[in-house]
C-alpha positions in Angstrom: -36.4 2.2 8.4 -33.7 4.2 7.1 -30.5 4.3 8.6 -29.0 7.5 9.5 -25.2 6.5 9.8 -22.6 7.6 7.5 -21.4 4.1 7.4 -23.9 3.3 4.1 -21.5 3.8 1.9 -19.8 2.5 -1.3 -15.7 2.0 -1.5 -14.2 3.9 -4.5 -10.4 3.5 -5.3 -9.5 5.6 -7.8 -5.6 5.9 -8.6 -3.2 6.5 -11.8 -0.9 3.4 -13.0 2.6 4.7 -14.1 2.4 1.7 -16.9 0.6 2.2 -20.7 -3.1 1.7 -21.3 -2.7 -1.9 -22.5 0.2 -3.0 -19.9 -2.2 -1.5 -17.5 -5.4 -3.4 -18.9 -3.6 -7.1 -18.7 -2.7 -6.2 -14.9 -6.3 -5.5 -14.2 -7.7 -8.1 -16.3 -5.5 -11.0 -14.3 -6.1 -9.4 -11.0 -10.1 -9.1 -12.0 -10.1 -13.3 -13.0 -7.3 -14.3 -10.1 -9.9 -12.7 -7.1 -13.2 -14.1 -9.3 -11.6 -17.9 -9.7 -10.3 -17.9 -6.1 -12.0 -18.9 -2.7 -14.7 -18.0 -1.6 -16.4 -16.8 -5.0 -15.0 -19.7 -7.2 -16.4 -18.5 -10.3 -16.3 -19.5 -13.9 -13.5 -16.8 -15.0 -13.2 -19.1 -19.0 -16.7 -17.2 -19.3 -15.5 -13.7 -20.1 -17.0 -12.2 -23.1 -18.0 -8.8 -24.2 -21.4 -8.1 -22.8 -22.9 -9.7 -20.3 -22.1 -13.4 -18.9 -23.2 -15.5 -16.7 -20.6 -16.8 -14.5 -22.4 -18.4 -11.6 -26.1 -18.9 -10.6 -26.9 -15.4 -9.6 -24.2 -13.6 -10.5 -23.5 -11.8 -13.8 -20.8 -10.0 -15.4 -20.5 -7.4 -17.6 -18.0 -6.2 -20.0 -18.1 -2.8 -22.5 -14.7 -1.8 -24.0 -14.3 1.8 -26.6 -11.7 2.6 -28.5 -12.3 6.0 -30.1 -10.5 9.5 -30.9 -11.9 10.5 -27.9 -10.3 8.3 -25.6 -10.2 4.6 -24.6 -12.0 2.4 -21.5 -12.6 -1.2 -20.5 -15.2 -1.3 -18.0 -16.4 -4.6 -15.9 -19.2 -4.8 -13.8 -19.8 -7.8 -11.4 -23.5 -7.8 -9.8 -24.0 -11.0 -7.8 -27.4 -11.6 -6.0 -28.0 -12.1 -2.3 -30.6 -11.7 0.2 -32.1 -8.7 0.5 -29.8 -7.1 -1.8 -27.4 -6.9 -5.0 -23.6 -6.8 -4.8 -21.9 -4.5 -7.2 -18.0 -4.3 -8.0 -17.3 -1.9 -11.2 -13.9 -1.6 -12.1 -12.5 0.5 -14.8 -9.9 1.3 -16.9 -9.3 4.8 -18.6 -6.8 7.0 -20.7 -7.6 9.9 -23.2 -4.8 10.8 -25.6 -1.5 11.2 -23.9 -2.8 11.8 -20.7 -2.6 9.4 -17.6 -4.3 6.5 -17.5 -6.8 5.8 -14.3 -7.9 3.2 -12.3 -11.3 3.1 -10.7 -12.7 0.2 -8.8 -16.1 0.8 -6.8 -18.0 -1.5 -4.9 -21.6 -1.1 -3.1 -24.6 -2.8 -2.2 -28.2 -2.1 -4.1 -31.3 -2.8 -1.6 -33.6 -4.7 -3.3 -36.2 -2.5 -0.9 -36.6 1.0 -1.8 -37.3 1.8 1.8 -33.6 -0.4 3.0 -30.5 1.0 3.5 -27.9 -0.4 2.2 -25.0 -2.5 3.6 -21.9 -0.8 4.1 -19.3 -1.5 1.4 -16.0 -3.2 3.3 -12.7 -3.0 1.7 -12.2 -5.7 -1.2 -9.5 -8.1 -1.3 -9.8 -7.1 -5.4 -8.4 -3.7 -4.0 -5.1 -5.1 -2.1 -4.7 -7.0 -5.4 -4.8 -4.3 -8.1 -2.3 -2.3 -5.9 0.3 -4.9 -5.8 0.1 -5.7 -9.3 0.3 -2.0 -10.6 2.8 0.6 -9.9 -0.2 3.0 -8.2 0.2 6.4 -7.7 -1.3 9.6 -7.0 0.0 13.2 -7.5 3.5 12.3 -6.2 3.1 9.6 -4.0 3.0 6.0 -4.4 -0.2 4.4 -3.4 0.5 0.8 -2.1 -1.3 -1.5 -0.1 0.7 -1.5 3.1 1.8 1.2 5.2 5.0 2.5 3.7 8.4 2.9 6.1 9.3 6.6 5.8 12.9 6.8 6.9 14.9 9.9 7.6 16.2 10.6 4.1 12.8 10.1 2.4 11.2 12.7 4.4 12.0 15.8 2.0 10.2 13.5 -0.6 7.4 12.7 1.7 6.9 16.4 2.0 6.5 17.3 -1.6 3.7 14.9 -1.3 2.0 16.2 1.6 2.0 20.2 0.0 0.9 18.6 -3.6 -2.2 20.0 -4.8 -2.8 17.6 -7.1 -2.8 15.5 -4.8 -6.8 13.6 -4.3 -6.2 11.2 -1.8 -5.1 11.8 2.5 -2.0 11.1 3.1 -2.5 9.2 6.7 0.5 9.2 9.0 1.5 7.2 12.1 4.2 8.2 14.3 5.6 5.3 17.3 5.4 5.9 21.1 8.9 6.6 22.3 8.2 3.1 24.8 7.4 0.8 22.0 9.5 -0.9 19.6 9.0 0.2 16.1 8.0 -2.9 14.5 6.2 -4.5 17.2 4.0 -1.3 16.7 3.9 -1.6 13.0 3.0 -4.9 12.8 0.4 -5.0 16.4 -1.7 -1.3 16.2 -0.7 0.2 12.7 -1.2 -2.7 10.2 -4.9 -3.7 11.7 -5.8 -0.1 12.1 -4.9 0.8 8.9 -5.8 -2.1 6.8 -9.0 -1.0 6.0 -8.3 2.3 4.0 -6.1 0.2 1.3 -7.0 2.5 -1.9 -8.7 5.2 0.2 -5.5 7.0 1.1 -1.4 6.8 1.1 -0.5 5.2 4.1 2.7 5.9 5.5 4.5 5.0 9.3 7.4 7.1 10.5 10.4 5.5 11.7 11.9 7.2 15.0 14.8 8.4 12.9 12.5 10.2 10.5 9.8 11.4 12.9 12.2 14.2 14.5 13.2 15.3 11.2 9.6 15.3 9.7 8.4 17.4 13.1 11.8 19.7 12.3 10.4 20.6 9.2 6.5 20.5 9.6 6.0 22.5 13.3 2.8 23.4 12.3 1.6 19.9 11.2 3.4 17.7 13.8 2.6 13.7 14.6 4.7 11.8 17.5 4.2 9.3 20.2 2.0 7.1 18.5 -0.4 9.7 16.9 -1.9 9.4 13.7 -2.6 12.5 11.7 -4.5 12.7 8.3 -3.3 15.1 6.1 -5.5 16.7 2.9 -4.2 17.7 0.0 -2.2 21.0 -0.4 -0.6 20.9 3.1 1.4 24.4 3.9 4.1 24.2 5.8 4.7 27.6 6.6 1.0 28.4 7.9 0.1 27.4 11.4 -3.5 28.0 10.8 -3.6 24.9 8.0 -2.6 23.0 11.0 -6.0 22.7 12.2 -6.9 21.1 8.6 -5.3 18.3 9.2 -6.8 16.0 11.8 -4.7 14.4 14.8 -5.9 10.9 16.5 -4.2 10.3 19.9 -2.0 7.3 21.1 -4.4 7.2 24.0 -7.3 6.6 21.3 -5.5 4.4 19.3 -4.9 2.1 22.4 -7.6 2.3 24.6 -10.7 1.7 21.9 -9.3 0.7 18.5 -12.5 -0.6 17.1 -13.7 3.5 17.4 -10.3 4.4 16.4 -10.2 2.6 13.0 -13.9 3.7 12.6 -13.2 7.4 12.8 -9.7 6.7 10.9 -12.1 5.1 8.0 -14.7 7.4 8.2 -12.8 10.8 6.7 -11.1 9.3 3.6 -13.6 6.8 3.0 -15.9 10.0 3.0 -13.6 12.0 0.8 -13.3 8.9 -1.5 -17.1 8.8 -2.3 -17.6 12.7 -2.4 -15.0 14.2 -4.5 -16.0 14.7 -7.9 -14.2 11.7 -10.5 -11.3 13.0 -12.7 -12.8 14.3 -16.0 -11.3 11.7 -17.9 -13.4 8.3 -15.6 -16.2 11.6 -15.3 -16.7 10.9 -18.8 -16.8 7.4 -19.4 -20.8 6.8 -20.2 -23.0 4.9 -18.3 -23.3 1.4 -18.4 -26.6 0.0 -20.4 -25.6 -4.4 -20.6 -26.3 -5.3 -24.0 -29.5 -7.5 -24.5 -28.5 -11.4 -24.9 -29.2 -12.4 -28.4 -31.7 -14.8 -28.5 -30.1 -18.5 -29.4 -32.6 -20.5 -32.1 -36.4 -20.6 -30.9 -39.1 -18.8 -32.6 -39.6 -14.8 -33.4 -41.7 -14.5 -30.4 -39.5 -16.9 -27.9 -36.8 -14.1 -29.1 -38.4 -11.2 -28.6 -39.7 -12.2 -25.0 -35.9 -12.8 -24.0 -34.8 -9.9 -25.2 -37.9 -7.9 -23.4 -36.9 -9.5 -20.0 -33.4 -8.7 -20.7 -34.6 -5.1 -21.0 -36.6 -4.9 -17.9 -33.6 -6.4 -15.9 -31.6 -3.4 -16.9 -34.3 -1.3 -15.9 -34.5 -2.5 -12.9 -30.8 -2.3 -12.6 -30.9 1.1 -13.2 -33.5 2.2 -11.0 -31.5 0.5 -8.0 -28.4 2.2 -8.7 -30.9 5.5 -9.2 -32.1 5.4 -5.2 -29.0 4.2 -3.7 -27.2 7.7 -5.7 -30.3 10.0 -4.0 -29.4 8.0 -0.7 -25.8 9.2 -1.0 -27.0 13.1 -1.4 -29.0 12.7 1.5 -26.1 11.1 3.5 -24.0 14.1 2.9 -26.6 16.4 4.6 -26.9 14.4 7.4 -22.6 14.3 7.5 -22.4 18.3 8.2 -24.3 17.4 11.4 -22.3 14.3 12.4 -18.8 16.3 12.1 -19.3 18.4 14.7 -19.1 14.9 17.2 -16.5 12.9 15.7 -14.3 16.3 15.6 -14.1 16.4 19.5 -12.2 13.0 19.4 -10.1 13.2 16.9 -8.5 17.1 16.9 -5.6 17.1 19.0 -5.4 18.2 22.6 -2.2 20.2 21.7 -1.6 21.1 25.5 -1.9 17.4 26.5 -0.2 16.2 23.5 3.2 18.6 25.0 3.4 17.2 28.2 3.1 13.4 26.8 6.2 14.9 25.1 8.1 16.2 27.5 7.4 12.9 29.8 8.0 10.9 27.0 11.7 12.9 26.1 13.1 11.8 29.7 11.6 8.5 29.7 13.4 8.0 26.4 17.3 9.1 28.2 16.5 6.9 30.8 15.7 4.0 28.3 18.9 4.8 26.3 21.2 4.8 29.7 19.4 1.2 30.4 19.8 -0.1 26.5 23.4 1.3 26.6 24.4 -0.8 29.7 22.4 -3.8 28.1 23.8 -4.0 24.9 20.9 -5.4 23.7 19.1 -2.4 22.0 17.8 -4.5 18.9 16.7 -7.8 20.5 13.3 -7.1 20.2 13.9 -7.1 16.4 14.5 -11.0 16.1 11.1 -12.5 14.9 12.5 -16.0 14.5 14.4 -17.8 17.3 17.8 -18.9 15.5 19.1 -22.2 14.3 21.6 -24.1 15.5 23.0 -23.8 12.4 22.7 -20.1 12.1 25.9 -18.2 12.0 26.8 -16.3 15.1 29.1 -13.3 13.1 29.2 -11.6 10.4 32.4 -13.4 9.5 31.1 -16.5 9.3 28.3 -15.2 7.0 31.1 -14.3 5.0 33.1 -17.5 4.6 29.1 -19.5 4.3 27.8 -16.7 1.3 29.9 -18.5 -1.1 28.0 -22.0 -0.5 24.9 -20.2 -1.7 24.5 -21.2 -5.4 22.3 -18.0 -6.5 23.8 -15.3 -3.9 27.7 -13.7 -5.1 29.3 -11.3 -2.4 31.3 -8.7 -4.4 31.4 -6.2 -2.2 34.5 -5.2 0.4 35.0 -7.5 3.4 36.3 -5.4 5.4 33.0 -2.9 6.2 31.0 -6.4 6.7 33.4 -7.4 9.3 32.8 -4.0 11.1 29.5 -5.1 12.2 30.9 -7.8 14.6 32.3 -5.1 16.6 29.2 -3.7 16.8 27.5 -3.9 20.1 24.2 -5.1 18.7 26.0 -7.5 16.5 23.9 -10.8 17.3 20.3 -9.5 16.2 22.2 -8.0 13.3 23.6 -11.1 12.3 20.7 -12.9 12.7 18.4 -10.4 10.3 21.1 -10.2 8.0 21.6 -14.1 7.8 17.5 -14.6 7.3 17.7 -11.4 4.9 20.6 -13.7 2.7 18.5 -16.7 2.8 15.4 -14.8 1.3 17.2 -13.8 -1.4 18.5 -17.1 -2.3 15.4 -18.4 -2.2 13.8 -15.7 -4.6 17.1 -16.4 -6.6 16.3 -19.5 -7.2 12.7 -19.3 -7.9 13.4 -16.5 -10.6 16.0 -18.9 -12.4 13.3 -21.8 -12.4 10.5 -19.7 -13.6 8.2 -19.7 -10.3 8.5 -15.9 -9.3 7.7 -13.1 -11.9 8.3 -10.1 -9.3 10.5 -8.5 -7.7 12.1 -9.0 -4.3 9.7 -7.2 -2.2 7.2 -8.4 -3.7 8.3 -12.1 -3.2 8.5 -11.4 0.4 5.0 -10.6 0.7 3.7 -13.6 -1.7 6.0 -16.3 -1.2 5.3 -20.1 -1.1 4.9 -21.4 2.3 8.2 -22.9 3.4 10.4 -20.4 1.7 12.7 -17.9 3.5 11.4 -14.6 3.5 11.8 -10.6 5.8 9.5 -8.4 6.2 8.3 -6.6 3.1 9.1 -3.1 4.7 12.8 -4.0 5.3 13.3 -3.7 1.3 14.0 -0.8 -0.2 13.3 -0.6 -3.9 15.3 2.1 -4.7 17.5 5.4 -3.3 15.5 8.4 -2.3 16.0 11.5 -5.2 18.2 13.3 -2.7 20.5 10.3 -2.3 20.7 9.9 -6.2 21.1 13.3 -7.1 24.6 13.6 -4.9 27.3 12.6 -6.8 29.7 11.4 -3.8 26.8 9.4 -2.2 25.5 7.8 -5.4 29.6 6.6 -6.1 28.9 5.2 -2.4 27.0 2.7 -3.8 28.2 1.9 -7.1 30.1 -1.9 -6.5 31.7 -3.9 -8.4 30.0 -6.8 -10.5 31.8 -9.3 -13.3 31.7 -7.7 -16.4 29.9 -10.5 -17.8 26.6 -8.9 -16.1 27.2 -5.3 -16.7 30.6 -4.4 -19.3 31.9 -1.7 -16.7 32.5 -3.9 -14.5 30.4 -2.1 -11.5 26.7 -1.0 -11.0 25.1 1.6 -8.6 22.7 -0.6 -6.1 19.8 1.5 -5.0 18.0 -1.6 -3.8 18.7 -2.2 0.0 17.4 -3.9 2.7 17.3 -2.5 6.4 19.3 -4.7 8.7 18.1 -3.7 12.5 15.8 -0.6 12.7 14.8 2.0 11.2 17.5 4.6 12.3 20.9 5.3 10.6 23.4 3.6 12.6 21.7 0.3 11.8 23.5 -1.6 8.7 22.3 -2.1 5.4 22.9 -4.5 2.6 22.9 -3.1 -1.0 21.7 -5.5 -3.8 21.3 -5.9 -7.5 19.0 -8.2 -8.8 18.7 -6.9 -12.6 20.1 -10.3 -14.0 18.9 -12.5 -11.6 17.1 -15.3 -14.3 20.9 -15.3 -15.7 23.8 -14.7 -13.2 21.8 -14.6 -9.5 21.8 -11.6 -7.2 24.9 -9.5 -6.6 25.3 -8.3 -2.8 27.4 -5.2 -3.5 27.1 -4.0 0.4 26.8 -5.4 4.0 27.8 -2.9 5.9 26.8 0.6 8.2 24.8 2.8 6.5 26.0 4.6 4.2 26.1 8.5 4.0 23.2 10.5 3.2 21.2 13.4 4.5 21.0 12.3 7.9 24.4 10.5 8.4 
């Protein structure tokens, strides 16, 4: 029989690449043959062609490309055979004229029993990939396939995203219990409870710093102490009623029953994903129909009886993908009903939610009083027990930076040296040391032609056995605000040799986040531009510079 869960349902990623048609195509093209020629599908990736190939026993993969005054696509379409059931991964690529150009990338599962449901449609690795390799967005926000660090300067950015119409996919935001430690909860709830809506919305975790400002600013569409809330498209600030849009999940949820806490996280954008109408432009890419294989030597009639079974497997084809669209219309009756329950757990119990604040507010004084007396607010942030060899100041990372053969200190001592007076100096020295060691490493596989990305990027891909941080302690770039201010964008223009840039000096909006995410932790300011050529430039190591919240 039938099932009658939502959870029969196909992932769709659709997102906008900031890169040309044809940059855009390559990506997809290397990401597509990369996840096909890798463990566990191993397949014969030499056998692309245009039409259909045959790249394992069972599996097929077809390939239609237009280029026309009308607009240009490149379409593949991976079916692969299994019991009870055929797998299918579409992805495509799309751009008419001058306008945007689209990434789409469905996946879903065709009964081979009219009477079967199908299998519910997990997140694909193929996904994870394509947003790595492309610079994803949509609307105004990136889309990227780890929770992004929102810190306190990047929320008036993060808001323009939240009220942007245009805007198709949630926006799904954690906050942190006051009593937890910021990363430990990124890494431990957030990361596993968000991992599967890769593609499906823009993920985003508040830091501490940022969450007061962001509830400052929002007071009708407030998240803290380890909520999540999912915001839709078009978010107004100034109307309480929109509140009630936007759905809350609990800390309590979150922590007592996970597994029902990622399901009901999943189940609205997921939902959203598969019901909103495509963007004209992938709207009006035509239907698949696989070409016919031409028949290779043999008689008239040996051809003609391949091509007629070619044409009854596409048939067939489309007569799968025919039921499984009439199950989808059906499933959306039957999600009007199933609303109704899932809404009781996940909109927030505002009166409850205020008094977890209020206890939360004193519990946080009293932790400060204890931390203060410590002096140890930021050991929790060492993830690596340190080497005897390790440095043990910032002055002796100093006088050992110049021993690095890829990594060039041209900044001014003197703020470095700061930090040792500092009274979480040791765990800063630590993360800064390990930070300086990742960057020499990615310095040096740059100059010998073994890393192609970028810094954050390395972090997250690196070769076993080289020195890496956490991807979400690098910063690509300054927020707008931070740019846009003359004084604070001089802040971080330092000097460089003249042999990399002629003016002698460069303005270093790439940082990485020494400590936690608040703004009396230190930051170190890099430029990596010439790296193949002259190695990276630290222009900074030192407290955070000024900006809105400093």
């Amino acid at each position: 029989m039938r099932s009658n869960t939502m959870d029969a349902r196909r992932y769709r990623m659709v997102v906008t690449s900031r890169t040309d048609y044809v940059q855009t195509g390559a990506l997809v093209d290397e990401q597509l043959r990369h996840w096909l020629a890798q463990p566990p599908k191993r397949y014969n990736v030499d056998a692309f062609a245009e039409g259909r190939n045959e790249i394992a026993r069972g599996v097929t993969l077809d390939h239609d490309s237009v280029t026309a005054a009308t607009g240009t696509y490149g379409r593949w379409r991976l079916r692969e055979t299994a019991p009870g059931g055929t797998w299918q991964t579409t992805v495509v690529t799309r751009q008419i004229a001058d306008g945007p150009t689209w990434v789409q990338l469905d996946v879903e599962h065709l009964p081979d029993d009219a009477e079967a449901a199908p299998v519910p449609a997990k997140t694909p690795r193929l996904a994870r990939h394509l947003l790595e390799a492309l610079d994803a967005h949509d609307g105004l926000a990136d889309v990227t396939a780890m929770p992004q660090v929102v810190e306190a300067e990047d929320v008036e950015a993060v808001i323009d995203e939240l009220c942007d119409a245009d805007r198709r996919l949630p926006v799904v935001m954690a906050s942190t219990p006051y009593d937890v430690e910021f990363d430990a909860w990124l890494e431990g709830t957030v990361d596993p409870l968000l991992r599967p809506l890769v593609g499906l919305a823009i993920l985003y975790v508040l830091t501490p710093g940022a969450e007061s400002v962001f509830n400052r600013a929002l007071e009708h569409h407030r998240v803290y102490n380890g909520g999540i809330r999912t915001y839709l498209s078009g978010v107004d600030p100034a109307w309480p009623a929109d509140g009630q849009r936007h759905r809350v999940m609990s800390k309590r949820l979150i922590t007592e029953n996970p597994h029902v806490a990622a399901r009901i996280l999943n189940q609205l954008p997921q939902g959203l994903a598969t019901r909103l109408p495509l963007p004209d432009a992938l709207d009006s890419v035509p239907l698949m129909r696989t070409r016919a294989r031409d028949g290779v030597g043999g008689s008239e009639q040996e051809r003609l009886r391949d091509e007629n079974d070619a044409l009854h497997e596409i048939l067939e084809e489309a007569a799968s993908e025919q039921r499984v669209r009439a199950d989808e219309i059906r499933d959306l009756k039957r999600e009007l009903r199933q609303a109704e329950n899932n809404e009781a757990q996940v909109v927030v119990d505002y009166d409850e939610q205020y008094k977890e604040l209020h206890r939360a507010k004193a519990q946080i004084r009293g932790l400060q009083r204890e931390l203060l007396r410590l002096g140890a607010a930021e050991q929790a942030y060492a993830t690596v027990a340190p080497s005897v060899n390790a440095p043990t100041s910032f002055r002796e990372i100093l006088d050992r930076i110049d021993d690095m053969r890829r990594l060039h200190f041209s900044g001014r001592r003197k703020y470095t040296l700061e930090l040792d007076d500092q009274a979480y100096g040791s765990s800063w020295v630590r993360m800064a040391w390990d930070a300086l060691l990742a960057l020499q490493d990615f310095a040096e596989a740059v100059a010998s032609g073994k890393a192609s990305s970028d810094f954050k990027q390395w972090c997250a891909d690196a070769p076993e056995g080289a020195h890496v941080i956490s991807p979400r302690k690098v910063v690509r770039d300054e927020s707008k605000s931070v740019k846009a201010n003359g004084e604070w964008s001089r802040a971080r223009t330092f000097p460089v040799p003249r042999h990399v840039h002629p003016d002698g000096k460069l303005f270093m909006g790439a940082h990485l986040r020494i400590g936690g995410g608040n703004t009396v932790a230190p930051r170190l300011h890099y430029y990596d531009g010439a790296c193949a050529d002259h190695g990276i430039f630290v222009g900074y190591m030192g407290p955070h510079l000024t900006n809105t919240m400093t």
